[in-house]
Backbone bond lengths (Angstrom), bond angles and torsions (degrees), N, CA, C in turn:
res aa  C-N    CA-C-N  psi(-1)  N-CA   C-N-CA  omega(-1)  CA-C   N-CA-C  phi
1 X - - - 1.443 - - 1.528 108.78 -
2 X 1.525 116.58 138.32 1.595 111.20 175.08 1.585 100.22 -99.12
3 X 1.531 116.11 -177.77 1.426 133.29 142.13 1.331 110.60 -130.81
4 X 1.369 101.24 -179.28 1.351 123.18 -168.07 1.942 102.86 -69.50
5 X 1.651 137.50 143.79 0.756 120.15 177.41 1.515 117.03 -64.15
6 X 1.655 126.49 147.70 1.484 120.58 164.47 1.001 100.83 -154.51
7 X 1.960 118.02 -164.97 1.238 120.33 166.86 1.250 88.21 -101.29
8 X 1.572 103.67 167.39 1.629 113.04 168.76 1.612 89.94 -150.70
9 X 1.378 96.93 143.83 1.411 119.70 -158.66 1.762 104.83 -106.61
10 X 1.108 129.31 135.99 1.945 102.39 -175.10 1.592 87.10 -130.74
11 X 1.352 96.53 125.62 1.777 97.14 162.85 1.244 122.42 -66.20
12 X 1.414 113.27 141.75 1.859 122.88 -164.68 1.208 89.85 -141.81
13 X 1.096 123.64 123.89 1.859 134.83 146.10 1.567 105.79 -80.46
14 X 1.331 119.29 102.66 1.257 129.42 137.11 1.473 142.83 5.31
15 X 1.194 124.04 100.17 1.673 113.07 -153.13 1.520 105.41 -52.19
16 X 1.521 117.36 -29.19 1.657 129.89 -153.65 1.662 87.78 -96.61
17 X 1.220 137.53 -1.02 1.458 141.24 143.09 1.288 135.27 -86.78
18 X 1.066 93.97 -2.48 1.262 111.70 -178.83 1.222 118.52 -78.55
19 X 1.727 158.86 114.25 1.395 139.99 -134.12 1.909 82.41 -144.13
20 X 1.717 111.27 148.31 1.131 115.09 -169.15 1.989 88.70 -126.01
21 X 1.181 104.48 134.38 1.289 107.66 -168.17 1.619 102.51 -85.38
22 X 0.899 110.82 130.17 1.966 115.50 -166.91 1.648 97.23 -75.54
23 X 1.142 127.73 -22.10 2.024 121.26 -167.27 1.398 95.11 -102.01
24 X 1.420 115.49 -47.48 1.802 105.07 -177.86 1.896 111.31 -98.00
25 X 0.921 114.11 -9.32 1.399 128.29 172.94 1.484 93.04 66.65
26 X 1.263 131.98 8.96 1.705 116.72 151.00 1.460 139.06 -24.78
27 X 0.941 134.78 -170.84 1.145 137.61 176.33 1.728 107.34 -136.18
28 X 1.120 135.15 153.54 1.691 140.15 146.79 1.512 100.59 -94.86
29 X 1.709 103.11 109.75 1.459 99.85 178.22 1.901 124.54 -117.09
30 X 1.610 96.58 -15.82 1.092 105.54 178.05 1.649 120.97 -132.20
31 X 1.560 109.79 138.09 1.253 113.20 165.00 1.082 125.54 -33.08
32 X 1.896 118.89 -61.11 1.222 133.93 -162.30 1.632 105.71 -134.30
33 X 1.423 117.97 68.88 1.476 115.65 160.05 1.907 126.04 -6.01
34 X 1.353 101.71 -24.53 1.281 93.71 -179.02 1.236 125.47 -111.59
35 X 1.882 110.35 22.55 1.483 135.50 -178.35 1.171 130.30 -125.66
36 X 1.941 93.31 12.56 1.553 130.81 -159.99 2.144 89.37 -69.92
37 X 1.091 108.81 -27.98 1.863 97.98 174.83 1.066 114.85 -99.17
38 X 1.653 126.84 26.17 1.336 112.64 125.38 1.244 148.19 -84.86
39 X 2.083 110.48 6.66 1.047 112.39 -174.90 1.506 110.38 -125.38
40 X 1.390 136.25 -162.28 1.037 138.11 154.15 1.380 143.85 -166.22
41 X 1.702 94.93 69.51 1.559 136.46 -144.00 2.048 82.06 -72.26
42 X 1.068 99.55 135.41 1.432 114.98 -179.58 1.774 93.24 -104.67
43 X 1.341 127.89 97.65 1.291 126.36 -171.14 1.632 119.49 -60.71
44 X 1.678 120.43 -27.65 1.082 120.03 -178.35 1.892 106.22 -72.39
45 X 1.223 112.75 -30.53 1.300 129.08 172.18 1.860 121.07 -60.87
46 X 0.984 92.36 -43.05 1.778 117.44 -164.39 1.783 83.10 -84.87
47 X 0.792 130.39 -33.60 1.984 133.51 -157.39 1.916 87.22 -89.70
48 X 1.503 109.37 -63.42 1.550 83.37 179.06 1.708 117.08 -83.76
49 X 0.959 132.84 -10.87 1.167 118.73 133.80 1.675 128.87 -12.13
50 X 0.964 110.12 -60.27 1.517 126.99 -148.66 1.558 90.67 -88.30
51 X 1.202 123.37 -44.18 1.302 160.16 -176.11 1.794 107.12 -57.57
52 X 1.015 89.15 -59.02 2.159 96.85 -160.66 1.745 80.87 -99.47
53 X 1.477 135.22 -59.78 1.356 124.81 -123.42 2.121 89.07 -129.49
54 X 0.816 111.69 28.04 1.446 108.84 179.41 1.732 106.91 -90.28
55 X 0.996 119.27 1.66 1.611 118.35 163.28 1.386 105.69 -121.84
56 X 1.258 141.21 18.72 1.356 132.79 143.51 1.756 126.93 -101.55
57 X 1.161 95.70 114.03 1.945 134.17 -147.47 1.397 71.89 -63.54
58 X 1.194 147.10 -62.15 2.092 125.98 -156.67 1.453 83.99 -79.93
59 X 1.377 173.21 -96.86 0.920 143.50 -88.11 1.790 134.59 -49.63
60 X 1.651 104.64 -25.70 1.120 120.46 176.19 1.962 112.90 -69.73
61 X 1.360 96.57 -20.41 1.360 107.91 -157.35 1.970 95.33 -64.83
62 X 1.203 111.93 -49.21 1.091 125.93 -160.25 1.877 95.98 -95.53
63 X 1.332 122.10 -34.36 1.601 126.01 -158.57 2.131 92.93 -77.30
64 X 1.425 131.13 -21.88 1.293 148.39 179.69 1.173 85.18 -72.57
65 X 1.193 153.52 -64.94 1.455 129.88 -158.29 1.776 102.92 -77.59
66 X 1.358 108.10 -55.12 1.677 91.61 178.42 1.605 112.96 -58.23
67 X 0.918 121.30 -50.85 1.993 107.58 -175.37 1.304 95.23 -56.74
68 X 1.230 139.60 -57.13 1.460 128.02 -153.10 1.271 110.80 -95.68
69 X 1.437 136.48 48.01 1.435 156.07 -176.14 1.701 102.11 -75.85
70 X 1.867 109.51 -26.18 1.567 94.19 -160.36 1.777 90.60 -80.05
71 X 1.406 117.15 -36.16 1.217 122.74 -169.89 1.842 110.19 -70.47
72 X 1.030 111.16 -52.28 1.660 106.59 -179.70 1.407 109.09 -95.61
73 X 1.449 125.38 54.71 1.709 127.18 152.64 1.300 93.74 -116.10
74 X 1.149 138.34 8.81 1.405 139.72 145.53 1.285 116.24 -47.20
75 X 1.224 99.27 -51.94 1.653 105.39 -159.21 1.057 112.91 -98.50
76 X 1.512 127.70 155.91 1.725 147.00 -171.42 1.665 97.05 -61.48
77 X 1.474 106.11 -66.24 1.308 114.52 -170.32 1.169 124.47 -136.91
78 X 1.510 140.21 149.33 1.511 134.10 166.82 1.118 91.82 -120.38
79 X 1.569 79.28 144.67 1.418 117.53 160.76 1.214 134.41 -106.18
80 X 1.504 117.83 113.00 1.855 116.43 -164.00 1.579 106.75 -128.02
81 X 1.372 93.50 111.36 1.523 93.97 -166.36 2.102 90.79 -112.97
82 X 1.252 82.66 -174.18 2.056 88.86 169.46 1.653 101.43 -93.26
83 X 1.274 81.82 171.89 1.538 87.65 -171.06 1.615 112.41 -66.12
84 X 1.380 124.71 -32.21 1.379 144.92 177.79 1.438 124.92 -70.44
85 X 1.198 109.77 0.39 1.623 145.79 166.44 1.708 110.84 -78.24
86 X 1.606 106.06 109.32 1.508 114.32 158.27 1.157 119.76 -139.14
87 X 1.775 95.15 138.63 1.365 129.83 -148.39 1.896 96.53 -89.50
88 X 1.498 102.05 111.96 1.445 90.06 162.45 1.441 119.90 -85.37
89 X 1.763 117.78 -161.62 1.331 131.33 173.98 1.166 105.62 -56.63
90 X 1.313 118.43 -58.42 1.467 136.96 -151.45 1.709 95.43 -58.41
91 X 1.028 120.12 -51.03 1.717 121.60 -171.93 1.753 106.22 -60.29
92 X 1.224 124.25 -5.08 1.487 122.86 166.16 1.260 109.42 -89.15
93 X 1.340 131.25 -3.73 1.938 135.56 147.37 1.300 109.35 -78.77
94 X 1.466 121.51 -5.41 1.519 104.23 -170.15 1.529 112.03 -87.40
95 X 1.537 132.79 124.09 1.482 122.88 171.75 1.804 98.89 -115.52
96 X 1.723 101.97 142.26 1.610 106.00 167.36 1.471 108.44 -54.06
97 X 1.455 96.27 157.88 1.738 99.36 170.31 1.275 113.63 -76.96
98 X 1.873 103.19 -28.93 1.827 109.09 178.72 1.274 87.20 -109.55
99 X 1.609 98.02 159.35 1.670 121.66 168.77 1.455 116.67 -75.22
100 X 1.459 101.10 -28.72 1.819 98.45 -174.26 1.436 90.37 -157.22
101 X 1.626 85.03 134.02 1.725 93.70 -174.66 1.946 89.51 166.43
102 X 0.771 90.96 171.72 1.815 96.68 163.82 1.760 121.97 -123.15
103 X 1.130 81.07 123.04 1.888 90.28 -168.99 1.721 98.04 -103.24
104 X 1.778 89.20 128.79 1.549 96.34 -175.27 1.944 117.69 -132.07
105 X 1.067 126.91 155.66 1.420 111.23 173.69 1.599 106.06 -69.54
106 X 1.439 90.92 176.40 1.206 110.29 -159.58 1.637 109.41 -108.07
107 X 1.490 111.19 -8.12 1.398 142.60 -150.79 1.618 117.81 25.10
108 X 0.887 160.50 -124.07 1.638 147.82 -170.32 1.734 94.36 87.39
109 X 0.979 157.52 -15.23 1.210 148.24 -136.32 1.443 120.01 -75.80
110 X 1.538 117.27 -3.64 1.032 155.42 -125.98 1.860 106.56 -148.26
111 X 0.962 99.75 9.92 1.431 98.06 -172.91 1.807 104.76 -106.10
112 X 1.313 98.77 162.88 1.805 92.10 -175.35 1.483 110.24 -55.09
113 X 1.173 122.91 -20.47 1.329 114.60 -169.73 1.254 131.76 -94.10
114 X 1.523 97.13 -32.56 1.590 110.18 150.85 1.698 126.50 -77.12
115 X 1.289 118.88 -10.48 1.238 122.48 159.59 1.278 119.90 -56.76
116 X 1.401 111.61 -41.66 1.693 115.17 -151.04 1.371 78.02 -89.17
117 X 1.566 132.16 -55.65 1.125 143.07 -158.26 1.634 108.54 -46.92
118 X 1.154 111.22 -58.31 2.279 114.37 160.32 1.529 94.45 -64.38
119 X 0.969 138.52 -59.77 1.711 103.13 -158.93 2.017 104.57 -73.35
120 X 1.223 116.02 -4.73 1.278 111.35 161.46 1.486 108.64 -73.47
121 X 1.266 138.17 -49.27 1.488 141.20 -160.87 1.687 90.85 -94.59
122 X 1.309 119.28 -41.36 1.838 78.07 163.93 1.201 120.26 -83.34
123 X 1.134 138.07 17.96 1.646 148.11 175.91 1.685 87.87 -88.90
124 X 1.288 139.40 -63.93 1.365 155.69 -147.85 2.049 99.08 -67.69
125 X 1.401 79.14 -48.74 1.811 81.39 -166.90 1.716 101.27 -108.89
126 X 1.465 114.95 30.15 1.366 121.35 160.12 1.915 116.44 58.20
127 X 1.281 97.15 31.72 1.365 110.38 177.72 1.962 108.48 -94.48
128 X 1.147 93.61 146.19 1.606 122.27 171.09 1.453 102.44 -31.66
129 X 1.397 162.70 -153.35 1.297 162.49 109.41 1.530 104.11 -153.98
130 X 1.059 112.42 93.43 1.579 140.18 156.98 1.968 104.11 -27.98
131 X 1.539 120.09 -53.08 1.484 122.24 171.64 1.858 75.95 72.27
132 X 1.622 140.68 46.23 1.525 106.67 125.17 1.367 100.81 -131.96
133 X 1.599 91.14 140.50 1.290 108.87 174.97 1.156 120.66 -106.19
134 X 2.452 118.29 171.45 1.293 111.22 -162.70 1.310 108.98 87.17
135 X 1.161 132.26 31.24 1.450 126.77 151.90 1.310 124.89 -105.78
136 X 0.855 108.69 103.72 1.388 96.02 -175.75 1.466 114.18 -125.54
137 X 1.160 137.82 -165.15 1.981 132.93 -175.03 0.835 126.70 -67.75
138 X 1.579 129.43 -14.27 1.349 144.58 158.79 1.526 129.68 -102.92
């Protein structure tokens, strides 16, 4: 079955939100208890999680695709960009060359040519340009 293209947004509670109750040794695992079958948080997993890796800020980045496996084996492909990432038109023509694999940048973004190349396109579309480069998500 298809749908119509959109975004779809999936609520994630945060491993470092995540609170472990000290008398029942539970876990708080979900935003919305009643969206609990879109995921499939393995609790002994999710507990050391919370445990070893709850002060490292990417962990969620990568831990959203394993809990939420029941909801995105639906789909052909995800797409996981940073938050500072916008998606034009043009990227709804884009298809991988492989079906399964992980497709990643190459980073360079930072090079003289792509420097000049953004402070030309924010020159073009009348944006601010700061001129420092080398920032990138890490």
């Amino acid at each position: 079955e298809t749908e119509p293209p959109r975004g779809r947004i999936f609520l994630y509670l945060r491993i470092s939100n995540r609170k472990i109750n000290s008398v029942t040794n539970h876990q708080t695992i979900f935003v919305d208890t009643n969206k609990k079958e879109l995921f499939n948080i393995n609790i002994p997993r999710s507990t050391l999680l919370y445990r070893h890796l709850s002060t490292y800020g990417y962990i969620d980045s990568v831990n959203i695709i394993a809990e939420g496996y029941p909801t995105f084996k639906y789909y052909d492909f995800i797409l996981k960009t940073d938050i500072d990432v916008f998606i034009t038109k043009q990227f709804a023509k884009f298809i991988p060359f492989v079906h399964s694999g992980l497709l990643v940048g190459r980073g360079g973004y930072s090079s003289d040519f792509n420097n000049r190349r953004l402070a030309r396109i924010a020159r073009d579309m009348n944006w601010t340009h700061q001129g420092i480069p080398n920032i990138g998500s890490t």
